[in-house]
Structure formats: structure tokens, C-alpha cells
C-alpha positions in Angstrom: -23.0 -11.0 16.3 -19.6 -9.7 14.7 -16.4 -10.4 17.0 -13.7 -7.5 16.8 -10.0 -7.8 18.1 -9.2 -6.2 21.7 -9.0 -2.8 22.3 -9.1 -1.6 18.8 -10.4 1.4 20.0 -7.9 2.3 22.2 -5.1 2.1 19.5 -7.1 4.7 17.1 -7.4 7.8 19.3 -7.7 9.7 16.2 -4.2 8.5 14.5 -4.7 8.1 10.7 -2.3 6.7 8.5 -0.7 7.8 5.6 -1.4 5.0 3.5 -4.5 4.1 4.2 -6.8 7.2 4.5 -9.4 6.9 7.3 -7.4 3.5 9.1 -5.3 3.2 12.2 -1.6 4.3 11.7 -0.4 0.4 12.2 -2.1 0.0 8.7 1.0 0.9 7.2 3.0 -1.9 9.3 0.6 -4.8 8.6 0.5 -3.3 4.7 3.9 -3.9 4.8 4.7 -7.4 6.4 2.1 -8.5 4.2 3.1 -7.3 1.4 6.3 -9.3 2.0 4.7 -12.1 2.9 2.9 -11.9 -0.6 6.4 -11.6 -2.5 7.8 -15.0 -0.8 4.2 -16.6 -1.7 4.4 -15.8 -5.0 7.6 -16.0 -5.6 8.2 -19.5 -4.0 4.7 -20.6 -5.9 5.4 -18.9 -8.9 8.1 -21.6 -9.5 7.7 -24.3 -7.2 5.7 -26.5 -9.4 8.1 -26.3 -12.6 10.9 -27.0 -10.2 9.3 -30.4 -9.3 8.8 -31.5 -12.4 11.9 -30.4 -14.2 14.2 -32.8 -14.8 17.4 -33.3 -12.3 19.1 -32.9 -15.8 18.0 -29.2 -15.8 18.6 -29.0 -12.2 15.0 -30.1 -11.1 13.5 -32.4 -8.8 12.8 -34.8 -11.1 8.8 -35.4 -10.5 6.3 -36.5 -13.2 3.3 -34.3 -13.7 1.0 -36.1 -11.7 3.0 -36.1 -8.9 4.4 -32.8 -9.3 1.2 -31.5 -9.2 0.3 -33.9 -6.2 2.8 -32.3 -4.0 2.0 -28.9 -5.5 -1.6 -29.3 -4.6 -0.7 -30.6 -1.0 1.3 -28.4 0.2 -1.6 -25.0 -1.4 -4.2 -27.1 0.3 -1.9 -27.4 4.1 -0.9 -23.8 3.5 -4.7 -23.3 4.0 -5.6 -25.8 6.2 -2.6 -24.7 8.9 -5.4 -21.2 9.5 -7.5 -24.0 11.7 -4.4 -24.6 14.2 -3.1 -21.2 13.6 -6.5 -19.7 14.1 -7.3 -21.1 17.2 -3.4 -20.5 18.9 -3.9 -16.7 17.6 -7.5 -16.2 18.9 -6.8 -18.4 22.6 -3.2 -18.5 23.5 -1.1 -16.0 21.4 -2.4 -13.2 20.4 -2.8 -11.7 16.9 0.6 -9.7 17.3 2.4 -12.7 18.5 0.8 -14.8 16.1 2.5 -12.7 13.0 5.6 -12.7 14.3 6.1 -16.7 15.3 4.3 -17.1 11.6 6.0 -14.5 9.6 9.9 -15.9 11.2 8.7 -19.6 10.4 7.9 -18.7 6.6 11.3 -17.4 6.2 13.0 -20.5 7.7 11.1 -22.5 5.2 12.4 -20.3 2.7 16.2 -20.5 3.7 15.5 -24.3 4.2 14.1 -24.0 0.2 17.3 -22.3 -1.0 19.7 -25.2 0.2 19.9 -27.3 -3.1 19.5 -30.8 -0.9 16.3 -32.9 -1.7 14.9 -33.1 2.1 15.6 -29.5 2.6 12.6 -29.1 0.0 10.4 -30.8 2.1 11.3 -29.6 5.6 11.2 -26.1 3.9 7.6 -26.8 2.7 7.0 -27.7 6.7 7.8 -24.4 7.7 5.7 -22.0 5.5 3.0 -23.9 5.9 3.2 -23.5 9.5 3.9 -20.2 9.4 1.3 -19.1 6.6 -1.6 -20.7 8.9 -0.4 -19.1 11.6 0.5 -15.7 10.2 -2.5 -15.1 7.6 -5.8 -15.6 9.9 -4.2 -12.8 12.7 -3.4 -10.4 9.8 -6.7 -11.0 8.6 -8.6 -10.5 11.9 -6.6 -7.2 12.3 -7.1 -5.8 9.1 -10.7 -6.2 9.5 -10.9 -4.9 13.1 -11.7 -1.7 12.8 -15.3 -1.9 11.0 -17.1 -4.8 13.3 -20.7 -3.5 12.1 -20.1 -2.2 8.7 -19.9 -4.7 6.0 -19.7 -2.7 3.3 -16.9 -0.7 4.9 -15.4 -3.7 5.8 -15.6 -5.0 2.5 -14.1 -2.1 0.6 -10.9 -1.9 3.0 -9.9 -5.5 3.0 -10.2 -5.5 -0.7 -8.1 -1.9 -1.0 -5.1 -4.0 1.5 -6.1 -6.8 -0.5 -4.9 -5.0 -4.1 -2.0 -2.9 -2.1 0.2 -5.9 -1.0 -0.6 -7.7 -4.7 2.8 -4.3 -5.6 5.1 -7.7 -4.6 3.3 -10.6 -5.5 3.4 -8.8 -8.8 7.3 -8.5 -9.0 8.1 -11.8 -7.1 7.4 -14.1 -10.1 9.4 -12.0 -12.0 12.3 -12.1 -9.7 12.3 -15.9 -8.8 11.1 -17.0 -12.3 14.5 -15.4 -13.9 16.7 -16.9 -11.2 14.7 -19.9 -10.8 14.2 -21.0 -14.6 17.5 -19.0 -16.3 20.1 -19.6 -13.7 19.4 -22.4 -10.4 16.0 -22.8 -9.1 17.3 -22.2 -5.1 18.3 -18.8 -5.8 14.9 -18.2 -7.0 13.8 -19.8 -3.5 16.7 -17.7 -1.8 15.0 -14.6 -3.0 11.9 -15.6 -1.2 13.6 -15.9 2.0 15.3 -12.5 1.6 11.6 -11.2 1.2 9.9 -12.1 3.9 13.3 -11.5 6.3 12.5 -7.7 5.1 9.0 -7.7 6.2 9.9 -9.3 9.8 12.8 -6.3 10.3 9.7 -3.8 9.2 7.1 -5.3 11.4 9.2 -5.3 14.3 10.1 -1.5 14.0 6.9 -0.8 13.2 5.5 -2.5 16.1 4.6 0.2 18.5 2.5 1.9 16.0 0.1 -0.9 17.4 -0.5 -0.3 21.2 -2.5 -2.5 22.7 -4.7 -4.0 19.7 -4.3 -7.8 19.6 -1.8 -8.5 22.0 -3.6 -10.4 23.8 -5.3 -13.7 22.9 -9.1 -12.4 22.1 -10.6 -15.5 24.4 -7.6 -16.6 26.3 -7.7 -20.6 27.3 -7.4 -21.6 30.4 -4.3 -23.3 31.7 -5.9 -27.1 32.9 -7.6 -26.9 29.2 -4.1 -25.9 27.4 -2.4 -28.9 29.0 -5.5 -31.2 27.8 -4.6 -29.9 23.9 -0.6 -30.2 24.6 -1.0 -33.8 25.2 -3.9 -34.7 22.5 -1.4 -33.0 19.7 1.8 -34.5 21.6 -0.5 -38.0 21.0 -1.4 -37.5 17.8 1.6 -36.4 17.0 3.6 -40.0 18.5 1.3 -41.8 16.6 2.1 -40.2 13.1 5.7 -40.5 13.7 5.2 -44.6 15.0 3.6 -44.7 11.6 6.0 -43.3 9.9 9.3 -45.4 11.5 7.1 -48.6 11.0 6.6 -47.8 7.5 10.2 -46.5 7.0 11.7 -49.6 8.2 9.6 -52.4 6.7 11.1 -50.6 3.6 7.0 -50.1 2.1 7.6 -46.7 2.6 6.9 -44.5 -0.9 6.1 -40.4 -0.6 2.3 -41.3 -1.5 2.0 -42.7 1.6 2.3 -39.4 2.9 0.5 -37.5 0.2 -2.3 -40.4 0.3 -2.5 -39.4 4.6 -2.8 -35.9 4.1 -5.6 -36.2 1.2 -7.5 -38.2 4.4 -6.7 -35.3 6.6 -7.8 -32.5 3.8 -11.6 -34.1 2.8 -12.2 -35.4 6.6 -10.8 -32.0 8.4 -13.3 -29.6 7.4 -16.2 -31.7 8.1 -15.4 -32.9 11.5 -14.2 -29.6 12.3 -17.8 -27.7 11.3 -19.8 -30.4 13.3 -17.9 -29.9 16.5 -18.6 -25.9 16.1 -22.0 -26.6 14.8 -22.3 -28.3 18.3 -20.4 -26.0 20.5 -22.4 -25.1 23.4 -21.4 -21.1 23.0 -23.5 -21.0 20.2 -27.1 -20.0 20.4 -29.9 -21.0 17.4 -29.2 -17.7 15.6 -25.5 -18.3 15.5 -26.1 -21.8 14.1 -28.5 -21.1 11.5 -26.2 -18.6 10.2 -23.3 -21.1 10.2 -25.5 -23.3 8.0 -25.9 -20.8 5.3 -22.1 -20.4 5.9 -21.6 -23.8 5.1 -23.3 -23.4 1.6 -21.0 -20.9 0.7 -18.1 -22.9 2.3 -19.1 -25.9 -0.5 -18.6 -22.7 -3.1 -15.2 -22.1 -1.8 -14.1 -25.7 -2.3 -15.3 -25.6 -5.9 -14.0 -22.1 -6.4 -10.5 -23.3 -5.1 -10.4 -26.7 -6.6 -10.0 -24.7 -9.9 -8.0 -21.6 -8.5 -5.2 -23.3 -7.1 -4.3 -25.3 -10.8 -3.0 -22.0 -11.7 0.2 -22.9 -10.3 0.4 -26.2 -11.5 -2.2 -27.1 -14.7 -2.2 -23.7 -16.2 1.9 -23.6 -15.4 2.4 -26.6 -17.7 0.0 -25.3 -19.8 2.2 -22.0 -20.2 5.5 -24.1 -20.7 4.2 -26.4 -22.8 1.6 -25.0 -24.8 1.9 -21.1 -25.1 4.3 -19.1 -27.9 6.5 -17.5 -24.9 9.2 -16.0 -27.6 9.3 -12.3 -28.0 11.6 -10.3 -29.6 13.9 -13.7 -30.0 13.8 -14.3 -26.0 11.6 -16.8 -24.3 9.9 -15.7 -21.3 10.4 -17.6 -18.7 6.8 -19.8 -17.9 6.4 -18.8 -14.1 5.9 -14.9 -15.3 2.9 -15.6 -16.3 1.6 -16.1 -12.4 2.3 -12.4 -12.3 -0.7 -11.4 -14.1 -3.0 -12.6 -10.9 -1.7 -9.9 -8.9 -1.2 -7.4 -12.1 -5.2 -7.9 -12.4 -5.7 -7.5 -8.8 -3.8 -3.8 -8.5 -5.9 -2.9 -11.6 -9.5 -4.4 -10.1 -9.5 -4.1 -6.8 -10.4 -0.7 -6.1 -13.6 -1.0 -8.5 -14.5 -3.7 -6.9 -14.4 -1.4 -4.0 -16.0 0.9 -5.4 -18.3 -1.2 -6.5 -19.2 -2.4 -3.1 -19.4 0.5 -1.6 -22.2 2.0 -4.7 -24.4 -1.4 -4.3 -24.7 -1.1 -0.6 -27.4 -3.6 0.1 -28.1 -5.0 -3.5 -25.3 -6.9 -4.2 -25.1 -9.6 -0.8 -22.8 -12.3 0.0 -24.9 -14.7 -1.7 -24.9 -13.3 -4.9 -21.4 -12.6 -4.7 -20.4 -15.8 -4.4 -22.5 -17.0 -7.1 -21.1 -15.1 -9.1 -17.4 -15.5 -8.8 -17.9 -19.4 -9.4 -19.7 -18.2 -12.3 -16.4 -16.3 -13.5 -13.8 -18.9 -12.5 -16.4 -21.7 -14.6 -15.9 -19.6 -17.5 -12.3 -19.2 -17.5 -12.2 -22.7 -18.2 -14.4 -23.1 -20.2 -12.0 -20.8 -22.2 -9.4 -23.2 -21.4 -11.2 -25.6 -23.2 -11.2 -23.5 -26.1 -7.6 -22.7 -26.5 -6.4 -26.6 -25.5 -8.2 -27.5 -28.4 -6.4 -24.7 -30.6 -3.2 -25.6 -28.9 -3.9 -29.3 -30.6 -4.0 -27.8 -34.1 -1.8 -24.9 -34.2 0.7 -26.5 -31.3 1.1 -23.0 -29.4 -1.5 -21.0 -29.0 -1.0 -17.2 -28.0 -0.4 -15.5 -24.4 -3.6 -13.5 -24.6 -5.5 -16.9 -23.6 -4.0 -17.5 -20.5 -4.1 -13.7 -19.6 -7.6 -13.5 -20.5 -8.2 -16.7 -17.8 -6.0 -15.0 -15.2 -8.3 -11.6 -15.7 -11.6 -13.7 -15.0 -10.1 -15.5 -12.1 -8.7 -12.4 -10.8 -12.8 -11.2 -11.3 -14.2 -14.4 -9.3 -11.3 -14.1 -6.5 -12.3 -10.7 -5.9 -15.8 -11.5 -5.5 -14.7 -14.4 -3.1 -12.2 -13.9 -1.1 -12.2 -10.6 1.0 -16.0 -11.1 1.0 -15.6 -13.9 2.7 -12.7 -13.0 5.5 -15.6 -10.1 5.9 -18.5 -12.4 6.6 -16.9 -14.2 8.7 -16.1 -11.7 10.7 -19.4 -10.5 10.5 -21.5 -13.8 11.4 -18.7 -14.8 13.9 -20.1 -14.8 17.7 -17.7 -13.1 20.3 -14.1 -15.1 20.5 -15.1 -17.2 17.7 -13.4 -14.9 15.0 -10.1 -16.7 14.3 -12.0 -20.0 14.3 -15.0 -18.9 11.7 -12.2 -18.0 9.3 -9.9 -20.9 10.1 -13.0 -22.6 8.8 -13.4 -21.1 5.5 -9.3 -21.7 4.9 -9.9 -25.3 5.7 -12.8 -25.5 3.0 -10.3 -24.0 0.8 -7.6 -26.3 1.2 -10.7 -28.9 0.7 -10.7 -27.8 -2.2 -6.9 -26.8 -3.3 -6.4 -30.3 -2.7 -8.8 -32.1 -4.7 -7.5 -30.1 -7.7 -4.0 -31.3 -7.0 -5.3 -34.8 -7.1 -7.5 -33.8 -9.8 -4.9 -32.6 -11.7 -3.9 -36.0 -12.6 -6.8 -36.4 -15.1 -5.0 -34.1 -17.0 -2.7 -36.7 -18.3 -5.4 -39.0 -18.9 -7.8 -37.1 -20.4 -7.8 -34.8 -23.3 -6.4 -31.0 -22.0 -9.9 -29.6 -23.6 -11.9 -32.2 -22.0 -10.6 -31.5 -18.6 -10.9 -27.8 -19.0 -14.7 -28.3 -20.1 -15.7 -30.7 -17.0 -14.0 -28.7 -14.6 -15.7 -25.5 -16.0 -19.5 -27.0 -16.5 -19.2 -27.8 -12.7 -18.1 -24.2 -11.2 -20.9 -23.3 -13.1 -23.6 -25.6 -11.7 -22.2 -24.8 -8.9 -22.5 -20.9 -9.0 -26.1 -21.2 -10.7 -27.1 -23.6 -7.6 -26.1 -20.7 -5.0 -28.2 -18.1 -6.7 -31.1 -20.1 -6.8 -30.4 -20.6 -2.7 -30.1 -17.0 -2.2 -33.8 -16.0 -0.6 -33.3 -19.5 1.7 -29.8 -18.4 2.5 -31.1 -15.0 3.2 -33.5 -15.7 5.4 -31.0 -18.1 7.9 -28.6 -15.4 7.8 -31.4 -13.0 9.4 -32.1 -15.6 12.0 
């Protein structure tokens, strides 16, 4: 049932390393580049939003809110949705080794790209960490989880110890691009992200060695006739975007919500088309495709779990600028910090939540999981609901609000998100790895995406209204999962 990455065996021989007790030595070199790649994440979304919609006064880009978080909410739901392409080119032509390399260099040219303070940079830069996060992120994950192919719970319990080790960056980035982005020019703060990720490519490379033979090779290589058949659909599709484009451009109707408006089509009809074409793959026998129907209930979890998630950066970032006393000791602390506290909670709760794994071996399953950390993101607005409407009679309201959010989020992210790079590991059919979890990042960007649209509402609606609705439906959502759980049970046995 469970795919595992080539060789793996062959690259253990014994070898432990030092930071991860009981894992291949390379550990340490994939902890690393990650770890990097966390700090330019963080760092560059720790700020990008506020940068949009500063003013060019202030030395912003000048967006409104709406749009702002739009863009903000298109590019997190991209970012996810690249894992499909990046997926497939990792698990049938490159190779998860190759695949972090091409990824991890293309996130750092979107960075330097970021840093030059022209206005198409921004968007070109955008281009290129997307393109390299899809294509870097589902081969890390495949290797990280290679090692334990038949044991969940161990599987479980070392994704979500890498999972809190690399979150050591992501806490400090905000800090280091909030001060240079907000107190002296926002493309040093992007600059800083660059330098980041350019230090995790030097340590990968020396590291890379350490590796042997595990994922060099492309887990179910494609064959050549068949490669040339997908060059020329993408080089098709491809002409046809960029005929839409010039047609647009030069008729002089072209406005950037053209573009946003073609990749919200691409983001709700992506993930569907893409399940029924694996739903219907040949390769897969009846077992295989009940399981990826229970899959697909949880996937629907995902989206709702990330349509709220993903307004940290944006919703809860104007929320912290516009609504939170951030003066202490005379100073103002500068709004992006607060996306620090996501990681903070994460180096504090992941290793209970290994723990915790590892004690309720076979009571707690994915199911219930799940469930449960839509449950924990539904309240967290729901106590956003609470301190908007405090924040509309007092006019700031304090910082232990937002923390308090960020903590149950932190909760329902750990209950989500290395559970479910582990199941799909687990249910995944030989060769089929990369794509299983290019599927769950697509349902993610499903819903990252709808919450940047969403986000809109915002404007329109009263803050403690929008907080409320978005919070009552995580919860439906989470209760509607637990009562599934014996009928998801039993097509996962299948």
C-alpha cells in the first residue's frame, strides 16, 4: 500500500545522525535546507502582505485591502498548488535530490528578484518561489518520510519532530524582515530572504553525499515518447496563456484581475479534475480507490482548514496593524512579528504532539485528527469574533488575543498537517507518492485561495461578523468528519 523513496535502505547501513536520534545521517542536511527554506517563507510572508497594501507614500505597493489580500491569497494558494507539477517532475523525471536543488535555487531567485525595489520585479519574484516551493517541498517531504513506509505512528512522530526543528528560522525570519521591512525599506526585508535560502543551497550541496543513492533517481521514471507528449501539452497550454495575455494587453482591457480572476478558475477547477483523472487511473485497484475516497473527505477538511489558516498573513495582519495596542515600553512593535508566534507555538507543541502520537497508538486515527484540528482552527475565530467586537469599543484591544489564536491554530496545524504528508504516504500505491501528496497541497491551495477572495468580505462586513461565519463553518465542518469516522474507517480498510 505505502510507496517509499528508492533505496532508502541502502543509504542507512547503520549511520545515525546527530540530530535526529534513530534517522539516516542526511537528516541533518534536509533539517537544514529546510530550515532555510522556512526562514525565506516566513520571512518573505511575514511581510508581504503589509507591503502591498502600504501606501507608495510609505514606500508600499500601494494596493487596497481587498486586493492586497487577493494577491496575497493567490500567490499562498499557487505556492501550494505548484506540489501537483512539482510532484509529478520529482516522482517521474527528476528525482527527489534533483528536485530540491532546481526548487530550492528557483526560491532564492525569486527572492533576489523581490529585493529589487521595481514593481514587476515583485511579480516575477512571486513566479519563482512558487515554482520552486512546489517543486522543493513535496521531495523534501517524501524523503523525510521515507524511512518508516509501514509505521504510521513512527512516521507521524518524526515528521512532526522535523516539522517543529526547522520552525528555529521561521521563528526569527519575521523578526528579521519585519524590522527591515516595516522600520527601514521593505526590499531589504525581502533581500534577507534571499540571503536565507542562498545559505541553505551552499549547505545542501556540501551535505550532499551524506545521501548516497536515496532519491536520485525518479521513483517511477517516465518514459521518453510519453515525456515529449507532456512537453508539448504544457508548451500548448502554455502559447495559449500567453496569446491571451498579448490580446488582452493590447486591446488595452487588460487589468491585474484578469489574471487573479484566471488563476481563481485554475485554483477551484485544479483539484477536482485532477482527483478524477487519479480516481480513474488504471494503476489503481478497488482497494486503492476506496481509500482515495475517504482521502477525498479529508481533502474537503483541508480546504476548510486552509481557507482560514492562510488569513493569518493577510486578515489577522491588518488586524494586528490596525486593531492591536503594539506599544511597549514607548516602541511599537512592528505588525509582521506577530507571525512569529506560529512557529514560537510550533517549537513549544510539537514534540507533545509527538508524544502524544506515539502514547495513543491506535486510538487517536486520521479521522479523528482531522476533525479535530478544524475544530481548533473554528474556535480561534470564533475568538476573533470576540475581540473584533472589543476592538469596536475599546479601539485596540491587547496582544494576548491574537497570540491566543495563533496557539489554537498552531493546535489544529499540528493535528493536520504532518498527519496528512504521513497518510499520504501511507495510502499511496507504489510510484504514486509524490502525486497523493501533490493532491492534498492542491486541496490546500483550494482552500488558501478562497480565503484570499474571501478576505474581501472583510471590508464589507462587520470584522466580528466575518470572524463568527468563518468560525461556525470550520466547525460544522470538523463535527461532520467525526460523525464520518466508522464510514471512513471502514474504506480505509478496503
Amino acid at each position: 500500500m505505502a510507496s517509499a523513496i528508492t533505496s532508502v535502505d541502502s543509504a542507512v547501513d547503520g549511520e545515525r545522525g546527530r540530530i535526529f536520534r534513530d534517522q539516516p545521517r542526511w537528516f541533518s542536511t534536509l533539517f537544514m535546507v529546510d530550515m532555510w527554506e522556512r526562514f525565506s517563507f516566513y520571512g518573505m510572508t511575514a511581510i508581504l502582505y503589509l507591503y502591498l497594501s502600504a501606501p507608495e507614500s510609505e514606500g508600499g505597493f500601494g494596493l487596497s485591502t481587498t486586493n492586497a489580500a487577493a494577491v496575497f491569497g493567490t500567490y499562498m494558494s499557487l505556492m501550494f498548488m505548484g506540489a501537483l507539477p512539482g510532484g509529478w517532475l520529482a516522482d517521474r523525471v527528476l528525482g527527489a535530490r534533483k528536485a530540491v536543488l532546481i526548487g530550492g535555487s528557483l526560491i532564492a531567485i525569486g527572492h533576489y528578484c523581490m529585493a529589487v525595489p521595481a514593481r514587476p520585479s515583485l511579480y516575477v519574484g512571486l513566479l519563482f518561489v512558487i515554482a520552486g516551493t512546489g517543486l522543493a517541498k513535496p521531495a523534501i517531504s517524501s524523503l523525510v518520510s521515507s524511512p518508516y513506509p509501514n509505521d504510521t505512528e513512527r512516521r507521524e512522530a518524526t515528521i512532526s519532530i522535523f516539522y517543529m526543528s526547522i520552525q528555529i528560522s521561521a521563528f526569527l525570519a519575521p523578526i528579521v524582515t519585519g524590522v527591515l521591512g516595516e522600520k527601514v525599506d521593505w526590499h531589504l526585508g525581502f533581500g534577507a530572504a534571499a540571503v536565507g535560502m542562498t545559505f541553505g543551497l551552499i549547505q545542501y550541496v556540501a551535505g550532499n553525499k551524506r545521501f548516497g543513492d536515496v532519491g536520485v533517481l525518479p521513483e517511477r521514471p517516465i518514459e521518453r515518447d510519453r515525456l515529449s507528449v507532456v512537453k508539448r501539452r504544457v508548451g500548448y497550454a502554455a502559447a495559449v496563456v500567453a496569446v491571451l495575455l498579448t490580446v488582452d494587453v493590447v486591446t488595452g482591457a487588460f487589468k491585474f484581475q484578469h489574471v487573479l480572476a484566471l488563476c481563481g478558475l485554475l485554483i477551484i477547477v485544479l483539484p477536482i479534475v485532477f482527483y478524477r483523472a487519479l480516481r480513474r487511473n488504471p494503476a489503481l485497484t478497488d482497494g486503492d480507490r476506496s481509500r482515495l475516497v475517504a482521502y477525498m473527505w479529508l481533502l474537503g477538511g483541508t480546504s476548510v482548514f486552509w481557507l482560514l489558516y492562510a488569513q493569518g498573513g493577510s486578515v489577522l495582519s491588518e488586524f494586528a496593524r490596525e486593531h492591536t495596542d503594539r506599544v511597549v515600553f514607548g516602541w511599537e512593535v512592528p505588525a509582521s512579528w506577530f507571525q512569529s508566534a506560529h512557529p514560537l507555538f510550533i517549537l513549544i507543541l510539537a514534540p507533545l504532539f509527538a508524544i502524544l502520537w506515539l502514547k495513543m497508538r491506535g486510538k487517536l486515527d486520521v479521522p479523528v485528527k482531522f476533525a479535530g484540528a478544524l475544530l481548533f482552527i473554528g474556535v480561534s475565530f470564533l475568538l476573533m469574533s470576540l475581540a473584533a467586537a472589543m476592538a469596536v469599543e475599546a479601539g485596540l484591544v491587547s496582544p494576548a488575543w491574537l497570540l491566543t489564536v495563533f496557539f489554537l491554530q498552531v493546535c489544529g496545524e499540528l493535528a493536520l498537517a504532518p498527519i496528512a504528508i504521513s497518510f499520504a504516504v501511507q495510502i499511496a500505491p507504489e510510484g504514486f507518492t509524490h502525486q497523493y501528496l501533490g493532491l492534498f497541497w492542491l486541496f490546500a491551495a483550494l482552500g488558501a485561495g478562497l480565503g484570499g477572495r474571501l478576505a474581501a468580505l472583510a471590508e464589507n462586513l462587520p470584522l466580528s461578523t466575518y470572524f463568527l461565519v468563518f468560525g461556525l463553518l470550520a466547525v460544522v465542518a470538523g463535527l461532520l468528519i467525526a460523525a464520518a469516522t466508522g464510514r471512513l474507517r471502514r474504506r480505509l480498510a478496503a
